[in-house]
C-alpha positions in Angstrom: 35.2 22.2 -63.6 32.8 19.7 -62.1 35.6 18.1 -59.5 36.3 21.9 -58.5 32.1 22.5 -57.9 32.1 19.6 -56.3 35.0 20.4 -54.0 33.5 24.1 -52.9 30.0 22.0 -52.2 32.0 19.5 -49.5 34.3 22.3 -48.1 31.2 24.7 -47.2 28.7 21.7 -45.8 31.8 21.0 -43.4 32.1 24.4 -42.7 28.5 24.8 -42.2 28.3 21.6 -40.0 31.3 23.1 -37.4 28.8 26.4 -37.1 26.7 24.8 -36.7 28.1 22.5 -33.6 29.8 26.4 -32.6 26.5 27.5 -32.3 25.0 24.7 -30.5 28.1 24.9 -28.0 27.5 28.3 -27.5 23.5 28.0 -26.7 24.6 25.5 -24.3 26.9 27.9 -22.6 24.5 30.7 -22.3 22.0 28.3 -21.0 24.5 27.7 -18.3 25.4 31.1 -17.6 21.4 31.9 -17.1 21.0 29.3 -14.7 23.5 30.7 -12.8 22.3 33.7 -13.0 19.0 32.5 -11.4 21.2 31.0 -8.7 21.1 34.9 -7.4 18.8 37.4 -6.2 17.2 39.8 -8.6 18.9 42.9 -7.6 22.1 41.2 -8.0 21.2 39.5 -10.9 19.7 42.5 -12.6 22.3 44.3 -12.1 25.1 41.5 -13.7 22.9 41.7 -16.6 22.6 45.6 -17.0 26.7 45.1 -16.8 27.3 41.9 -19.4 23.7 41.7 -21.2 23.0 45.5 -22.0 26.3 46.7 -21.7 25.8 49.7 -19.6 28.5 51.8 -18.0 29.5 51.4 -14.2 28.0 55.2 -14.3 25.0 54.1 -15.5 24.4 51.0 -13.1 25.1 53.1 -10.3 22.6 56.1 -11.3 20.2 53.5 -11.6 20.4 51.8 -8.4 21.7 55.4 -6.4 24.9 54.0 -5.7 28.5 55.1 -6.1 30.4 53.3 -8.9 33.0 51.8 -6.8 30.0 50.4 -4.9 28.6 49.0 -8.4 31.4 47.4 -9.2 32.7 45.8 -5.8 29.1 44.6 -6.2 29.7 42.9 -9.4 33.0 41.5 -8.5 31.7 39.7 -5.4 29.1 38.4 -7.5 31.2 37.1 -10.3 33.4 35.1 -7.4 29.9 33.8 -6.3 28.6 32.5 -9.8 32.7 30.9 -10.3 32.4 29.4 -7.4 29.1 27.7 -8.2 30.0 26.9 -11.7 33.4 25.4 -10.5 31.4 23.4 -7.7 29.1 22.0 -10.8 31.7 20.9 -13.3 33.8 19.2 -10.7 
């Protein structure tokens, strides 16, 4: 009974010890992705972050701002290359 206790105890502090290097990982990528994100101007970066961080609707952007959708999100795209092409410039 004890062996099997003991066994449970092991396999959930492992368990507990890869969250909690997940978690740390995945701090570290949202850290990046702000820092990026400051890499931009505040219209554009507002409006990445209605998209991905609120997720709003294309519709919902573009009422906001008074633009089509299409516009919204040929906005968004461009941006997206932008911020890739920064973060690939920065790992390399």
């Amino acid at each position: 009974m004890t062996s099997n206790l003991e066994g449970k105890v092991i396999d959930n502090t492992d368990k507990i010890a890869k969250l909690k290097k997940e978690v740390e990982e995945l701090k570290n990528k949202v850290t990046m992705l702000d820092s990026l994100l400051d890499t931009l101007k505040p219209f554009y970066k507002r409006m990445l972050e209605l998209k991905y961080k609120k997720n709003l609707s294309l519709e919902a952007i573009a009422s906001d701002y008074g633009r089509s959708v299409k516009s919204v999100q040929r906005t968004i795209n461009n941006y997206l290359k932008k911020i890739n092409k920064i973060y690939i410039k920065n790992v390399e």
